[in-house]
SEZASE-877536 format. One line per field, with one value per residue (C-alpha): residue number from 0; residue in one letter; chain; x, y, z. Coordinates in Angstrom, 3 decimals, always signed. Each point is the difference from the previous one (the first is absolute). Example, Ala and Ser with C-alpha at 12.3 -4.5 7.8 and 13.67 -1.06 7.14 Angstrom:
2
num	c(0 / 1)
residu	c(A / S)
chaine	c(A / A)
px	c(+12.300 / +1.370)
py	c(-4.500 / +3.440)
pz	c(+7.800 / -0.660)
// end
This chain:
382
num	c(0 / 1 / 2 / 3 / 4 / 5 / 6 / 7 / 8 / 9 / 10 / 11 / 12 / 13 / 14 / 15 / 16 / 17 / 18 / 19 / 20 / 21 / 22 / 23 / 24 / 25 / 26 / 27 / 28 / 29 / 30 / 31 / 32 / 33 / 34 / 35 / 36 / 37 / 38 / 39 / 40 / 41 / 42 / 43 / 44 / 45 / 46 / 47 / 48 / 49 / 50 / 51 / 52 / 53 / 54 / 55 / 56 / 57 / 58 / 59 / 60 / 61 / 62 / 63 / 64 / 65 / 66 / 67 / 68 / 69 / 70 / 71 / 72 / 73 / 74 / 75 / 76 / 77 / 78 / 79 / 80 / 81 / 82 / 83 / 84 / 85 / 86 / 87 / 88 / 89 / 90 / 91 / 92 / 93 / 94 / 95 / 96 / 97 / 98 / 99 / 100 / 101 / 102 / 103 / 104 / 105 / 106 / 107 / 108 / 109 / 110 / 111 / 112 / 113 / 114 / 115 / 116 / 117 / 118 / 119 / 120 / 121 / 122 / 123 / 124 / 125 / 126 / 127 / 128 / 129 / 130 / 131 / 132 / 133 / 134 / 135 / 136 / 137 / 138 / 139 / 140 / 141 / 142 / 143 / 144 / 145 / 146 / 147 / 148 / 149 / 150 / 151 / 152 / 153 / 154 / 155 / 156 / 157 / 158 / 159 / 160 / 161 / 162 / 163 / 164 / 165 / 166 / 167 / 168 / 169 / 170 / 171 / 172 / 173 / 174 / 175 / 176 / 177 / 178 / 179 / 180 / 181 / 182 / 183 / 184 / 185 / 186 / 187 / 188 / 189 / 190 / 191 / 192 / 193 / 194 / 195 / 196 / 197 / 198 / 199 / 200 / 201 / 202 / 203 / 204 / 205 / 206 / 207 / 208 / 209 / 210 / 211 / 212 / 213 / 214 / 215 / 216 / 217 / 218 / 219 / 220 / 221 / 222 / 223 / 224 / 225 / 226 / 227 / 228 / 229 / 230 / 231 / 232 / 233 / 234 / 235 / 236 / 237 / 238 / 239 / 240 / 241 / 242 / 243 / 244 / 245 / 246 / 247 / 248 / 249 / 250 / 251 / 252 / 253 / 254 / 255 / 256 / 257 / 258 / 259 / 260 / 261 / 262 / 263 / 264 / 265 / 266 / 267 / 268 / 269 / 270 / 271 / 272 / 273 / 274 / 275 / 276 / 277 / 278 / 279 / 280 / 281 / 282 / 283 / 284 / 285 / 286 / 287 / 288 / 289 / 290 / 291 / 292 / 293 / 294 / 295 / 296 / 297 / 298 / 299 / 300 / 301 / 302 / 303 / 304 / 305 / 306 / 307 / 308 / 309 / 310 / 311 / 312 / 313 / 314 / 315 / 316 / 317 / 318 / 319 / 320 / 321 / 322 / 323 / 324 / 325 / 326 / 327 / 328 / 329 / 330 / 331 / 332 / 333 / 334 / 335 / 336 / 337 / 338 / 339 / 340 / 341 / 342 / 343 / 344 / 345 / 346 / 347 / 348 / 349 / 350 / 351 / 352 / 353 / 354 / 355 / 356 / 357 / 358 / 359 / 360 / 361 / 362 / 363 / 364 / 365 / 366 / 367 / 368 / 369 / 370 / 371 / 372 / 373 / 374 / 375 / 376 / 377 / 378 / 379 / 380 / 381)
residu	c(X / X / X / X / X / X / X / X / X / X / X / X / X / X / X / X / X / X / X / X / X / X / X / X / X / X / X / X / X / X / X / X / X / X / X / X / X / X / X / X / X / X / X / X / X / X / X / X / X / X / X / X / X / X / X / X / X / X / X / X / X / X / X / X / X / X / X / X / X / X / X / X / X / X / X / X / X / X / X / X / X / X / X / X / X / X / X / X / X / X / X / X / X / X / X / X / X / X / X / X / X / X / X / X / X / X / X / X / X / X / X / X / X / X / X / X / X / X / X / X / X / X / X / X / X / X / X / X / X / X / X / X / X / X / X / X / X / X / X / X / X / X / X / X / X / X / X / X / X / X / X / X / X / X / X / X / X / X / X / X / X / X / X / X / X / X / X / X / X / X / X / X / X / X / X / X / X / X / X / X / X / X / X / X / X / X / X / X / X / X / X / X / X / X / X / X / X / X / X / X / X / X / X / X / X / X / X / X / X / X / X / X / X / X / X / X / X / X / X / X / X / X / X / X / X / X / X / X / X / X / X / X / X / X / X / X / X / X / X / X / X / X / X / X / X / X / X / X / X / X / X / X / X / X / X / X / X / X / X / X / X / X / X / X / X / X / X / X / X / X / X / X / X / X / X / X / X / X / X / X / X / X / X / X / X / X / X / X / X / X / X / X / X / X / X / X / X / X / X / X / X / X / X / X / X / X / X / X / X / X / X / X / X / X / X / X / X / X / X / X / X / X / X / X / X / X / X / X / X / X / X / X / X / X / X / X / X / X / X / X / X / X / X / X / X / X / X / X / X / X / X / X / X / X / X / X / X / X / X / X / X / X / X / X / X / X / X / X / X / X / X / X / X / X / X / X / X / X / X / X / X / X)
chaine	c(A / A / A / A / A / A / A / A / A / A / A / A / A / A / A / A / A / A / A / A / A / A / A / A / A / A / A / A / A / A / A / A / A / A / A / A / A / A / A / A / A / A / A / A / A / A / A / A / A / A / A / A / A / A / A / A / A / A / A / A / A / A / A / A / A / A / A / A / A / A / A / A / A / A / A / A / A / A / A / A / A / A / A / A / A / A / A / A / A / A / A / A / A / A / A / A / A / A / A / A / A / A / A / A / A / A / A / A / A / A / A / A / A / A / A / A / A / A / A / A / A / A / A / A / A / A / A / A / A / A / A / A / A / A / A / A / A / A / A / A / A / A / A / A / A / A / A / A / A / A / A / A / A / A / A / A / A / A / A / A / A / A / A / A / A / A / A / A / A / A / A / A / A / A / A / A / A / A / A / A / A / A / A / A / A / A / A / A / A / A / A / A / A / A / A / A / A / A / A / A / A / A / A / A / A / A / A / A / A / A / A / A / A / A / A / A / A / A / A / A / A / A / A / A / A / A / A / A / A / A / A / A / A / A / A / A / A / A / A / A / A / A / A / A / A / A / A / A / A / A / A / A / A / A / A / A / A / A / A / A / A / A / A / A / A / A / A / A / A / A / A / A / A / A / A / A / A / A / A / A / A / A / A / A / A / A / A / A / A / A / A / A / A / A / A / A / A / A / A / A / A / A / A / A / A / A / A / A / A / A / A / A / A / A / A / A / A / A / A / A / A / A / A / A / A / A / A / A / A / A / A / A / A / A / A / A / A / A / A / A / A / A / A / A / A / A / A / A / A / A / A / A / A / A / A / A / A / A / A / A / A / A / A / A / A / A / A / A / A / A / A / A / A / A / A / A / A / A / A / A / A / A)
px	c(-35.433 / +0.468 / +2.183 / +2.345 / +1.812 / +3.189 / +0.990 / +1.977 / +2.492 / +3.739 / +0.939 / +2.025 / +2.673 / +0.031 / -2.228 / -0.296 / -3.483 / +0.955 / +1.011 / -3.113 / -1.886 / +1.520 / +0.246 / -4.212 / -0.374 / +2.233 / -2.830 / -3.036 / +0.781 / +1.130 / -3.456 / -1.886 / +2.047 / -2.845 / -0.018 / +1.356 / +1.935 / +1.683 / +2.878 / +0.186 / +3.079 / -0.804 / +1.902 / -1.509 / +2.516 / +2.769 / +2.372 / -0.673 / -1.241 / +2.206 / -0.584 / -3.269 / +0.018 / +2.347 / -2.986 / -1.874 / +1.072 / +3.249 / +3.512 / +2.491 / +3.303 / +2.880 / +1.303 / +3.322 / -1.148 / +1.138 / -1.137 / -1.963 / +4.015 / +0.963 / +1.676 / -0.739 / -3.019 / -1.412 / -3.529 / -2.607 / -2.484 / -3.121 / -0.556 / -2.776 / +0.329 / +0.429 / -0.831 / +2.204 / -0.149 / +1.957 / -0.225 / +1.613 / +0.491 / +2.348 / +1.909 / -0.007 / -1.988 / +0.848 / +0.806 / +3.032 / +1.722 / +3.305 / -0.078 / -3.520 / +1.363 / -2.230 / +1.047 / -3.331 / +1.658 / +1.836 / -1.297 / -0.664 / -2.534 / +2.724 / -0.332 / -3.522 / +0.599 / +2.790 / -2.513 / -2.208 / +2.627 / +0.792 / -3.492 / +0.158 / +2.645 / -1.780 / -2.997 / -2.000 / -3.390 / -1.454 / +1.705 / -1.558 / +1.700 / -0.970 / +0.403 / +0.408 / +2.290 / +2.957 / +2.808 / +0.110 / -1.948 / +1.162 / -2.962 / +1.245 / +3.068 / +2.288 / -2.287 / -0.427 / +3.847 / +0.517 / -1.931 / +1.767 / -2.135 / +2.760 / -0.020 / +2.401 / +1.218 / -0.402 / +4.281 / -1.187 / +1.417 / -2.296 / -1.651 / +0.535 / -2.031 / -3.127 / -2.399 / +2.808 / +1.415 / -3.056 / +0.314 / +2.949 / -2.246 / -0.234 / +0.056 / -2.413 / -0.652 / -1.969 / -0.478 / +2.597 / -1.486 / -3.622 / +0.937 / +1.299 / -2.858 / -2.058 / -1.404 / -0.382 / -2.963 / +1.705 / -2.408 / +0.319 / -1.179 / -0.628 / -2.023 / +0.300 / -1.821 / +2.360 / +0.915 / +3.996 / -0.384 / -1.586 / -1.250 / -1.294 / +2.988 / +3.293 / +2.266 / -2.425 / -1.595 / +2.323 / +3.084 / +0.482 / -0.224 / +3.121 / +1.574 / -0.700 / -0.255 / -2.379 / +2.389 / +0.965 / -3.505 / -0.551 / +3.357 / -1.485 / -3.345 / +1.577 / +2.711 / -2.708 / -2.399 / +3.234 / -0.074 / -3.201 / +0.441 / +2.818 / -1.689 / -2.711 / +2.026 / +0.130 / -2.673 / -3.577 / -2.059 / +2.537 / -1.234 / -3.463 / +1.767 / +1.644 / -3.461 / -1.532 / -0.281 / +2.931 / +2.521 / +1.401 / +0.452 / +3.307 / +1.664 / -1.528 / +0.565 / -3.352 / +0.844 / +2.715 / -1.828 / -3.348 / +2.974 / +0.849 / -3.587 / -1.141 / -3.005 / -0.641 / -2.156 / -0.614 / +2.390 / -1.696 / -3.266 / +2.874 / +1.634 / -3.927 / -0.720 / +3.427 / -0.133 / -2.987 / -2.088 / -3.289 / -0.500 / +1.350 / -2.249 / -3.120 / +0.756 / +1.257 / -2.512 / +1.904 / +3.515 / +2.223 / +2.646 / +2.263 / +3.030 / +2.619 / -2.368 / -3.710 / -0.312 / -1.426 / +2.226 / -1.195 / -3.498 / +1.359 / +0.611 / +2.175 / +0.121 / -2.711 / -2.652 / +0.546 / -0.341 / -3.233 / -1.494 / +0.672 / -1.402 / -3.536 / -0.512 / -0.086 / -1.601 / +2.923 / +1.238 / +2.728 / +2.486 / +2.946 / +3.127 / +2.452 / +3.372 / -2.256 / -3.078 / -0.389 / -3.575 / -3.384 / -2.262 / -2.692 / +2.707 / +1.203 / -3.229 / -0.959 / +2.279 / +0.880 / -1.641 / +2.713 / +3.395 / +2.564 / +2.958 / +3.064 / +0.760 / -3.160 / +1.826 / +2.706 / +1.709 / +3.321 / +1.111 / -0.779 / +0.267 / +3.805 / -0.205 / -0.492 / -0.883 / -1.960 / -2.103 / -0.624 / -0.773 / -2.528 / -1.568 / +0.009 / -2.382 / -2.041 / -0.479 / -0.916 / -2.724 / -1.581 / -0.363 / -1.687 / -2.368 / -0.548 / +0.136 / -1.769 / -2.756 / +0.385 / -0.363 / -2.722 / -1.883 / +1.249 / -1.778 / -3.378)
py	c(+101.261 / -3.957 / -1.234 / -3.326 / -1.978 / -1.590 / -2.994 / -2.689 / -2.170 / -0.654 / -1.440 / -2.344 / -0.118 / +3.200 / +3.128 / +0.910 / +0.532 / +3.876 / -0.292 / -1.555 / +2.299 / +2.835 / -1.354 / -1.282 / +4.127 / +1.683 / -2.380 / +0.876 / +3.614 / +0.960 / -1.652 / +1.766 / +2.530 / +1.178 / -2.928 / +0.651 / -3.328 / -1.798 / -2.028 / -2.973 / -2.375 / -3.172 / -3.562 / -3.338 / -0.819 / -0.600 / +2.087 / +3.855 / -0.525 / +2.718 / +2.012 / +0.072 / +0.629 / +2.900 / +1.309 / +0.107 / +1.359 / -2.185 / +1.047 / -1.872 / -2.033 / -1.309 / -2.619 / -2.675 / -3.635 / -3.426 / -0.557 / -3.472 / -1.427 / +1.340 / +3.277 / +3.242 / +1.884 / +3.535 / +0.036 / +2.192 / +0.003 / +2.603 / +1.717 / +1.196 / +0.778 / -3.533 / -2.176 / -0.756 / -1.801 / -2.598 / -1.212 / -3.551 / +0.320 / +2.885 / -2.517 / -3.093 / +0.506 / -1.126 / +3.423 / +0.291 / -3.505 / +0.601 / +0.140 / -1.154 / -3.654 / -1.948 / -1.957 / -1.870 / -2.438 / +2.108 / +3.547 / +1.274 / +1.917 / +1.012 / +3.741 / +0.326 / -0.885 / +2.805 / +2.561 / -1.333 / +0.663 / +3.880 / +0.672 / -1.827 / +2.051 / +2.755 / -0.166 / -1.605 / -1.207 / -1.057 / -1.702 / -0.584 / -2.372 / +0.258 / -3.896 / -0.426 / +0.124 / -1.821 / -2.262 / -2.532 / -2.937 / -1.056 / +0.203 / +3.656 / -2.310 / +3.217 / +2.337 / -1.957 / -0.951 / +3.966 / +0.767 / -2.403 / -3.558 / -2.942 / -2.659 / -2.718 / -3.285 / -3.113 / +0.872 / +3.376 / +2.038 / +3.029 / -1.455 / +1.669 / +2.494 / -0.101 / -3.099 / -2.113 / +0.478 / -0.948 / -3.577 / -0.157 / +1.214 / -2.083 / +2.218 / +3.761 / +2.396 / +3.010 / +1.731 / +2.547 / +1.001 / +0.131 / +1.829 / +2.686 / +0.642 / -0.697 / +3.781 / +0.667 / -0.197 / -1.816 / +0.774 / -2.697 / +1.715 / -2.246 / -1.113 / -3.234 / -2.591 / -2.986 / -2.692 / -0.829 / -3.334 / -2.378 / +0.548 / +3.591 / +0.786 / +1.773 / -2.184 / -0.834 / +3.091 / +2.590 / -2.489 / +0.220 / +3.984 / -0.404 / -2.446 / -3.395 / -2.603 / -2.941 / -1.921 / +2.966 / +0.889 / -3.283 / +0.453 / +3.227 / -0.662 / -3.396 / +2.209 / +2.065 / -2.801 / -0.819 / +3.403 / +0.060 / -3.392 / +1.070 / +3.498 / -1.826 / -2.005 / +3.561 / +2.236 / -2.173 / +1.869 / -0.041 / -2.759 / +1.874 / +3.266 / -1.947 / -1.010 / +3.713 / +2.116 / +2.674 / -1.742 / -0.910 / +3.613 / +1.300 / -3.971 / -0.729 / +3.798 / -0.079 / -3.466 / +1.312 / +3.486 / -2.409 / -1.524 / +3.466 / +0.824 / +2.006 / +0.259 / -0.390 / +2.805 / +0.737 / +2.212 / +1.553 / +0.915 / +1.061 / +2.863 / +0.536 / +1.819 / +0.622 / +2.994 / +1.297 / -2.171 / +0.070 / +4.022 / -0.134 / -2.876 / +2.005 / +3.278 / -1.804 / +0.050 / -3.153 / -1.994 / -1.200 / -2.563 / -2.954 / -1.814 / -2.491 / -2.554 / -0.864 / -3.658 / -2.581 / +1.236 / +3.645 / -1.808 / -0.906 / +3.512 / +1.600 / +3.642 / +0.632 / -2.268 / +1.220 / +3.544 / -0.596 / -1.948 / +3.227 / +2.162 / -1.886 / +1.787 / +2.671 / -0.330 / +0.954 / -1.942 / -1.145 / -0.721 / -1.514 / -0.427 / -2.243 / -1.155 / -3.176 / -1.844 / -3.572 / +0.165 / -0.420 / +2.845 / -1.361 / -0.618 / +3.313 / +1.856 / -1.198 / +2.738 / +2.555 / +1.893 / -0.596 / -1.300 / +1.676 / -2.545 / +1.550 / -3.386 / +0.714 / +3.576 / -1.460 / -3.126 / +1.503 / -1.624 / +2.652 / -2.171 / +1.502 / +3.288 / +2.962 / +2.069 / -1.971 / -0.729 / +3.677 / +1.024 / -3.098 / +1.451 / +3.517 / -1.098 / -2.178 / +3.248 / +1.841 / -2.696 / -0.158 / +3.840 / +0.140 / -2.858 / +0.054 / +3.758 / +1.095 / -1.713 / +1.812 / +3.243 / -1.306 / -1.096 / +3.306 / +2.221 / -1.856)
pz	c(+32.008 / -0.213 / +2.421 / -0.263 / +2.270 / -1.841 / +2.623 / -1.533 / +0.752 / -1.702 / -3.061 / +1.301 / -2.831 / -1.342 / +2.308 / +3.522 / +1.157 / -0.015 / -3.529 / -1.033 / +1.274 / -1.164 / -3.535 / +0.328 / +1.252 / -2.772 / -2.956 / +2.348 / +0.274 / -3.647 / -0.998 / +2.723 / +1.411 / +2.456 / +1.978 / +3.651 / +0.632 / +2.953 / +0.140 / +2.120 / -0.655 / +2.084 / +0.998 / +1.315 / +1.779 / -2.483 / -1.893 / +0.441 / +3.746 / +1.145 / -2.831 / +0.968 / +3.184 / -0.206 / -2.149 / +2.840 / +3.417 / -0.219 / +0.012 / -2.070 / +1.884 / -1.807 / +2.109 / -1.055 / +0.474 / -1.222 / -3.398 / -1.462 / -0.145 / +2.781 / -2.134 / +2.008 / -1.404 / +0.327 / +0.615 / +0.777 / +2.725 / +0.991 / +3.539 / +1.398 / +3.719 / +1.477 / -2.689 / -2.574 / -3.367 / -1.382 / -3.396 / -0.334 / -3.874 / +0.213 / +2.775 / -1.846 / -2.974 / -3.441 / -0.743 / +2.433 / -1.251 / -1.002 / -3.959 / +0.186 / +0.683 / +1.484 / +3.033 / +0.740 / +2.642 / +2.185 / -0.591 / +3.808 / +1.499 / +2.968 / -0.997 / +0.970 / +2.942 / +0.375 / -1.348 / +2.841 / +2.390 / -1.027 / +0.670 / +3.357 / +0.355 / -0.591 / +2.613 / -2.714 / +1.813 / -3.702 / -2.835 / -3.486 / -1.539 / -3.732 / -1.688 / -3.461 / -2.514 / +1.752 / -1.582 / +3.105 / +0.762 / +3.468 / +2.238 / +1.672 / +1.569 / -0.642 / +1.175 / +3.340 / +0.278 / -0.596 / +3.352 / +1.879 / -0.932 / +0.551 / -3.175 / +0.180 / -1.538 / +1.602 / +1.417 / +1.541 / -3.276 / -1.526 / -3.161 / -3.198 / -1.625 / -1.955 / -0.362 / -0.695 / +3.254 / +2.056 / -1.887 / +2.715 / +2.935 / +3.218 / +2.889 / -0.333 / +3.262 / -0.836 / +3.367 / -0.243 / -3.573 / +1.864 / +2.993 / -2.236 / -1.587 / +3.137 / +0.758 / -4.490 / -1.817 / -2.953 / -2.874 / -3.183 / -2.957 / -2.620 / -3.606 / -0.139 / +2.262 / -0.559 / +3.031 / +0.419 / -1.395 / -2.764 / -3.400 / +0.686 / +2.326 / -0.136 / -1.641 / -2.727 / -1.064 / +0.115 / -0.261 / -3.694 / -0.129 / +2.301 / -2.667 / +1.569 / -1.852 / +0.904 / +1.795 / +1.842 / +0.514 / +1.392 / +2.545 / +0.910 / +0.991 / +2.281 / +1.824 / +0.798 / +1.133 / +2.262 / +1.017 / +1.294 / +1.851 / +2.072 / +0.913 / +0.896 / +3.089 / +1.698 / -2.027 / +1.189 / -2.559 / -2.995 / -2.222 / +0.140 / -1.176 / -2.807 / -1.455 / +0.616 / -2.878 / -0.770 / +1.735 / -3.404 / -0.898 / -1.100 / -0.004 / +3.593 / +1.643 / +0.805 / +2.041 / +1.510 / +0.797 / +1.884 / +2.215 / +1.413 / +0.500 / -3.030 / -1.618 / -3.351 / -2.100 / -3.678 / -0.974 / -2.593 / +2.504 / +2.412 / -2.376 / -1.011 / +3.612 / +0.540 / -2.733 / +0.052 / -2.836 / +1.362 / +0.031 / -3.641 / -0.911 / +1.175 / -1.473 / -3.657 / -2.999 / -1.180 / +1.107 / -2.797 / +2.221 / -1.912 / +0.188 / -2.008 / +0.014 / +0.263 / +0.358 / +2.771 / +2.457 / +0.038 / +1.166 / +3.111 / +1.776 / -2.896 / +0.187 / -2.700 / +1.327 / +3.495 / -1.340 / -2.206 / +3.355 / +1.940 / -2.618 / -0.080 / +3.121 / -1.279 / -3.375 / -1.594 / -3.215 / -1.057 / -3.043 / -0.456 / -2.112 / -0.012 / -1.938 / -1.097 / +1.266 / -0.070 / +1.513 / -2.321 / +0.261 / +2.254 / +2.769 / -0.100 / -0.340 / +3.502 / +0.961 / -2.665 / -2.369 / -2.902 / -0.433 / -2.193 / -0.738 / -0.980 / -1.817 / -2.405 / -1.045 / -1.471 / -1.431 / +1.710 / +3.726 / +2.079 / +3.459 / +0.259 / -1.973 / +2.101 / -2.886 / -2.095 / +3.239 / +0.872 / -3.543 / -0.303 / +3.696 / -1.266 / -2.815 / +2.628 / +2.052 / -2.679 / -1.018 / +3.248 / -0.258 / -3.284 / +1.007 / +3.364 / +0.872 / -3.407 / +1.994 / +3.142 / -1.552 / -1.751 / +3.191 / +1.674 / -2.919 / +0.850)
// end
């Protein structure tokens, strides 16, 4: 009997990372109903962190928080003994903006920091904090002010939110904010490898998805520059930490997360081990992983790549599928086997169409089973 591991990542738009796998399973299986298959749902960090983990040997949380504009949210967090896992974008992602407005100057990051503080809380002695995804670009200012952090004006007044405010900033004491997280292995869990600041940073990168414009862009990236400047009277190290990479994760979380001590990982290599992939990887005749988008940024430590890496150990191949792929063949064959684009299906948009995109992934499953497993049987028979 073949066996298939089905480990992809969401759709970001239009499936969960359950839901594509299920709908990848339902094609594979009516093809080649045989087949013993397992589900693996998996996160990099981003959206569906929790999910994920609760897929594993988590437990899901719903917590209330301060939203992106300061509206409360609920959102979910996974425990596992000590350790608990927060996922920033159901804080302050674009997800949770009221309306879907975007408030790219003055969205806040200040209800991270009070998910930090229920796990503290909680006896938490490890805290994943899983960047990506997030609405805010203000350098993890509300996170830090959140655990206690003082920010202030040039008059001794609390600045405003988001990466406006810190254009105000003259005064910044952090050690109430560190001591808190003094005795915590703070985990940053991220896939992106961006600095805070500059033409590869924050501001500029990520600004526009947040609905800056370029002068805003521009305002961003120098309130942050001032940010790091004033840390850096009391913080010895912080300029360093600006220019490291993943401290521009999640609008300068990942900054904000270095200043309290964390350490930065790739998410997607995290939730690899954290559920099990290896055994699955060795014990798979083939992998068939994906998500919304395969372009140059799933090179650098994007959930598919990082899977295919891990599955060369084991001589395992892999395919993928995705809701389009802007790659050319020879960059993508370093790592997969084939790529199914859901965008080469159909003329339809399918990037926010739940249904479209599952029936489009039904008939990718069911191609890779009359291809790829008509050729394990094949080799089986010999």
């Amino acid at each position: 009997m073949a066996s298939v591991l089905i480990a992809p990542d969401k759709f970001k738009g239009s499936l969960s990372a359950d839901e594509v796998a299920l709908a990848l399973e339902r094609g594979l299986l009516e093809a080649a109903p045989d087949t013993r298959v397992d589900r693996l749902p998996l996160a990099d960090g981003g959206e569906g962190s929790v999910a994920a983990a609760c897929a594993g040997r988590f437990d899901p949380r719903g917590i209330t928080v301060s939203g992106p504009t300061g509206q409360p949210v609920t959102a979910g967090v996974a425990v596992h003994g000590r350790t608990v896992l927060v996922e920033a974008a159901a804080v302050c992602g674009l997800g949770v903006l009221p309306g879907g407005r975007k408030a790219p100057l003055t969205a806040t990051s200040h209800g991270v920091g009070e998910a930090i503080r229920y796990a503290l809380d909680g006896d938490a002695d490890t805290i994943v904090l899983a960047l990506g995804g997030v609405a805010t670009t203000d350098g993890g200012a509300g996170l830090l002010r959140s655990l206690g952090a003082v920010l202030t004006r040039a008059d001794g007044t609390s600045i405003g939110p988001g990466g406006r405010g810190l254009a105000d900033l003259h005064t910044v004491d952090i050690t109430e904010a560190r001591a808190a997280l003094k005795d915590v292995d703070l985990v940053l869990a991220t896939d992106v490898d961006n600095p805070l600041l500059g033409p590869t940073g924050a501001a500029a990168v990520y600004g526009p998805q947040k609905g800056a414009n370029a002068a805003e862009v521009r305002e961003l990236d120098g309130a942050l520059a001032g940010f790091v400047r004033r840390v850096a009277a009391g913080v010895p190290d912080a300029a360093r930490l600006a220019e490291t990479q993943g401290a521009g994760a999640a609008g300068g979380l990942g900054y904000a997360g270095m200043l309290l001590g964390g350490r930065v990982c790739s998410g997607a290599d995290y939730f690899l081990t954290l559920l099990g992939a290896d055994e699955l990887l060795a014990a798979s005749d083939f992998v068939v992983t994906g998500e919304g988008s395969l372009d140059e940024q799933s090179l650098s430590g994007k959930l598919p790549v990082a899977l295919a890496r891990r599955a060369r150990r084991y001589g395992t191949e892999v395919h993928a599928v995705a809701g389009r792929c802007t790659l050319p063949a020879e960059r993508t064959a370093a790592h997969f086997r084939s790529v199914q684009a859901l965008t080469d299906l159909t003329d339809q948009d399918c990037a926010h169409d739940s249904d479209l995109s599952a029936r489009l992934l039904e008939r990718c499953g069911r191609a890779l089973a009359e291809g790829r497993l008509g050729r394990v049987r094949t080799e089986t028979a010999r």
